[in-house]
N, C-alpha and C positions, 0 to 999 in steps of 0.2 A: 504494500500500500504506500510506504513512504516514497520508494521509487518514482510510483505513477505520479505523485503528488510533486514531488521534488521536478518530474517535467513536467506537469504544469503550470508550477510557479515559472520552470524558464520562458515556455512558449506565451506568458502572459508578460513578462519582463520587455521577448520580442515584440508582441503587439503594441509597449506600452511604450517602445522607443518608434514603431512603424508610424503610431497614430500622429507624433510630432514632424513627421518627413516631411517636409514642403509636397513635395510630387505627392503623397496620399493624399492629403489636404486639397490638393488641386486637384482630385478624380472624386467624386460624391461617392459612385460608385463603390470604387475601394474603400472609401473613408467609413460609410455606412454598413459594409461586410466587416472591416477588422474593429470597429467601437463597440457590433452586436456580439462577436467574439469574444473581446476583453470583458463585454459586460457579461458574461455567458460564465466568465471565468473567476471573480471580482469575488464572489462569497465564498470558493473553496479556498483562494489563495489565502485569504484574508485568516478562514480557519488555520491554514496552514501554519502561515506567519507567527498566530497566537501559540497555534500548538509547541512548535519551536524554540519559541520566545517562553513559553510553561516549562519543558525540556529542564533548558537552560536556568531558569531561575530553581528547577527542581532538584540539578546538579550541586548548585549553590548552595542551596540548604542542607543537601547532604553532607558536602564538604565541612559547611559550617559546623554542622550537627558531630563530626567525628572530632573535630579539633576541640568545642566546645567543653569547658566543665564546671559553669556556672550551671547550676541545677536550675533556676528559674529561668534563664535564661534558653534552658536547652529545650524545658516546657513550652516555650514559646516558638523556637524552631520545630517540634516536633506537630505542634499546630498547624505550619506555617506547611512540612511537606504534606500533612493527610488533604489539606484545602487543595494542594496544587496536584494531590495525588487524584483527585477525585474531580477537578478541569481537564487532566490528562485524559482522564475516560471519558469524562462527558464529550471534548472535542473528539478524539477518536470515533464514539459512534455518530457524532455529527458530518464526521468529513467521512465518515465509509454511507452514511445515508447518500451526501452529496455526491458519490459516486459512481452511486448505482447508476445507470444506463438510462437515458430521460428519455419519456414518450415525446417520442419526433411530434405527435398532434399537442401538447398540454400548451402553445402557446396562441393555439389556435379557438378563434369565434366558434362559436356553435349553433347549428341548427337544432332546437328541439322539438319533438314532436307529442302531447297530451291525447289518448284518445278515452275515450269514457269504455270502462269494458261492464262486467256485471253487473248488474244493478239498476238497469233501466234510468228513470229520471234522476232517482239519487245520483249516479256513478255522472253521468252528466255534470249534479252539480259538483259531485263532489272533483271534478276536474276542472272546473271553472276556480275551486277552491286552488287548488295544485297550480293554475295559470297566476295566479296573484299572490302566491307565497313563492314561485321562482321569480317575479315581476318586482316585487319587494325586494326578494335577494338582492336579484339583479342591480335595482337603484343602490342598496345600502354599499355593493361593492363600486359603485360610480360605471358599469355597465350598461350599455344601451338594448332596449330591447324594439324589437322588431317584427310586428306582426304580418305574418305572411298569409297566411288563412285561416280563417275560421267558421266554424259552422255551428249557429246556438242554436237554443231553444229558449220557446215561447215564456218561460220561468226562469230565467236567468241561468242556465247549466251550459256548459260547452259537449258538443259529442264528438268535436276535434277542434284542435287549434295547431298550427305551425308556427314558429315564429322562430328569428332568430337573434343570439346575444353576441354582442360585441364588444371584448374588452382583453386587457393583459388579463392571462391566465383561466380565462371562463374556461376552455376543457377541462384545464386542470382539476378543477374544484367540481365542476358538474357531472364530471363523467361518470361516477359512481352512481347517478340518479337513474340509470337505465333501468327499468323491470317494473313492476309490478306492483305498483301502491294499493294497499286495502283500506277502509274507514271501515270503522265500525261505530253506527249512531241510530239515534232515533231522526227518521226522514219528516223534514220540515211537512212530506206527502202524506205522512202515516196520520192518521189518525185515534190508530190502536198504540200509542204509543211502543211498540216493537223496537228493541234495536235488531237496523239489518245490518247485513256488510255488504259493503257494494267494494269493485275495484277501478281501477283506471290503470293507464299502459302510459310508462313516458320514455321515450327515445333521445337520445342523445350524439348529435352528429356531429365531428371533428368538421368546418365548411373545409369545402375541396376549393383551391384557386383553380382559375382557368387551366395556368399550366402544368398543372398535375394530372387534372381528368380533361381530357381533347373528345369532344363530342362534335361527330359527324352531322351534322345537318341533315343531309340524306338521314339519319337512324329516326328522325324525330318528325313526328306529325303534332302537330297545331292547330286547335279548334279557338276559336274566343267566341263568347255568347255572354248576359247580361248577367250582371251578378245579382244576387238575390241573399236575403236577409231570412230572419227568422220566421217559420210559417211559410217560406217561399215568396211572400210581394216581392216584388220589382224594387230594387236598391236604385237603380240607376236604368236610363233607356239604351246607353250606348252599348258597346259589344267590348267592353274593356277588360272582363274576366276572360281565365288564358286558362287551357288547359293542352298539357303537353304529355304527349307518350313515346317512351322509348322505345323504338320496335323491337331492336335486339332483345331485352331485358322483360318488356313487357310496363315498365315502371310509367306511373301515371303521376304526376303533379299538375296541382290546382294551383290559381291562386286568385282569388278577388278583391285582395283590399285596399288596393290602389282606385282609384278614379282614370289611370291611364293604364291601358294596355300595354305599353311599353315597358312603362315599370312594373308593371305583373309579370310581365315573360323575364324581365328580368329577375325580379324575384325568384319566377318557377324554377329558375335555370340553376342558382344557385343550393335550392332543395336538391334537383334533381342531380349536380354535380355531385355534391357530399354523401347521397345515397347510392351512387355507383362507385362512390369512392370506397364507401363502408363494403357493399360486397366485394370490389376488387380486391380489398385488404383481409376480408375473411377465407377469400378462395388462394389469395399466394401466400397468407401468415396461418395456417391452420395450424402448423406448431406455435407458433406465438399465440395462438387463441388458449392452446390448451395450456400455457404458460401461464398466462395473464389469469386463469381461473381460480384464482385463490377464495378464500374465505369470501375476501371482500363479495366476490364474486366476478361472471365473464361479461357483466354487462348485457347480457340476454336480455331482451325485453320480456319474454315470460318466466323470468324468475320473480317469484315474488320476494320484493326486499326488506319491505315496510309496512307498519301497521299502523294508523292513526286511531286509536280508542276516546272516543268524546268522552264518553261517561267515566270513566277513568281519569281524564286528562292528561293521557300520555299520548307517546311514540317509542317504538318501538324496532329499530334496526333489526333483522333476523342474520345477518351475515357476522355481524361483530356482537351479539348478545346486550346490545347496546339499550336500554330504558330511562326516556327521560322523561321525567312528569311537567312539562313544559310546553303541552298543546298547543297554548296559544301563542306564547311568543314566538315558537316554531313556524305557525302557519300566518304569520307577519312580516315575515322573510330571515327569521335568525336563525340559519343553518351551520352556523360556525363549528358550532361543537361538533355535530353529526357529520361535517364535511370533513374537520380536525382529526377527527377519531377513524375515519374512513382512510386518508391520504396517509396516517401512522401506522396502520393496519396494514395496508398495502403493502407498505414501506419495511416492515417489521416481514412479513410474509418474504419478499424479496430478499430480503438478508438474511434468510437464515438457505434460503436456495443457493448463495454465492459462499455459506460458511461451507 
């Protein structure tokens, strides 16, 4: 580990003499590849340096501690290495986390996708409920969100919504939300006061850029017609909603929340890139799929992951044995903890695959 670590303090050393070149300075290009580099690099070295610079002062006090034979004094050295003995580890599993191997996607926006599954009306709302607790997320972390389609009901429930988030690190943090949300509550419908459970499906797409998925023209057929609202009226008269299908794949996207057609296919396009990107990625990484399947789990959308209990007022992680009696701040967008304990999990899972 120290090896690896010791090159890459150098190769951050050499970025950190390239960034000052005149000639980098003058190409954007180059300047904007080696700054995302050095930043890329910036908290291992940093670990590094401490660790090091701990080492060193840990030598010290040994030294000291042998020569010593003031008895109070030696009380205080022997203080002084258990402190620095116990930075020593903490950095250590700090800098072997930061090593592990980073998902090429965790830097990237996301597309998500909410569908209402069992449950009938409830599951509906209770995915509208899911739409405005990742929405809230979203704001609290200064992320953008971005509704791409939706399709409600007459009572306020969603029985899908697409949208997408834009921000440093939304994969990273979201990507564990793939599967299978259950509630379990008394339905604002019921009248017998029952608690049911209903579920809902949420998807989570790494966006594909242009030039990673190249879509043929020829593969796609294009329909636009008028988009329509809840109960079906008429939203608008024009032909502005866009629906596009992949004929290779068979893959369908909608999208009508635009007022322009333009920006719909644009939209659609951006759905439909990230979802060909997601199968490309399952059909050539099928040992990385079966890699990535750890406790946390493989991101399956029908794994069920979660349990939201009103009457209880909990939630309930089933991958990480996780229970937090904190309903509501939960479904207000504070997912830190659940996110925190998910990305540690992960992270703990992987490192013991590289011991």
């Amino acid at each position: 580990m120290l090896e690896k670590l010791a090159s890459i303090e150098a190769k951050y050393e050499e970025l950190t003499e390239l960034l000052g070149q005149p000639e980098v300075i003058a190409d954007q290009s180059r300047l904007q590849k080696y700054a995302k580099a050095h930043s890329d690099l910036s908290e291992i070295v940093s670990k590094y340096r401490n660790y090091k610079d701990t080492l060193q002062q840990l030598e010290d006090t040994r030294t000291m501690l042998r020569e010593e034979t003031d008895e109070e004094f030696r009380q205080m050295l022997l203080d002084e290495e258990r402190s620095l003995q116990d930075k020593k580890t903490s950095l250590e599993k700090e800098m072997q986390v930061l090593l592990l191997p980073r998902d090429p996607n965790d830097d990237k926006n996301v597309i998500m996708e909410i569908r209402a599954g069992t449950g009938g009306e409830e599951a509906a709302l209770f995915a509208g409920d899911l739409f405005r607790m990742y929405c809230r997320y979203a704001e609290n972390q200064g992320w953008k969100v971005d509704v791409m389609d939706s399709n409600d009901t007459d009572i306020g429930g969603i029985k899908e919504v697409i949208f997408g988030v834009e921000g440093p690190g939304a994969y990273s943090k979201l990507k564990f939300e793939s599967g299978v949300h259950r509630v379990q509550r008394i339905p604002s419908t019921e009248s017998g006061g029952r608690i049911h459970t209903s579920a809902a499906t949420v998807a989570v797409l790494p966006e594909a850029e242009e030039v990673e998925i190249d879509i043929d023209a020829n593969d796609l057929r294009v329909d636009v017609y008028c988009s329509s609202g809840p109960g079906g009226q008429s939203v608008n008269t024009t032909q502005s909603a866009v629906r596009i299908t992949h004929i290779p794949t068979g893959l369908v996207v909608t999208c009508q929340d635009e007022k322009s057609q333009h920006k719909n296919k644009a939209k659609a396009m951006r759905v439909l890139r990230s979802r060909l990107k997601e199968i490309m990625e399952a059909e050539q990484n099928a040992e990385m799929a079966g890699t990535r399947k750890s406790q946390v789990g493989s991101g399956d959308r029908s794994e069920r992951i979660r349990t939201y209990n009103f009457p209880q007022g909990r939630v309930s992680d089933h991958r990480i044995n996780l229970t937090l009696h904190k309903l509501d701040t939960i479904l207000q967008g504070n997912l830190d903890e659940i996110i925190q304990a998910l990305i540690a999990n992960d992270q703990a899972e992987r490192l013991k695959k590289v011991d």
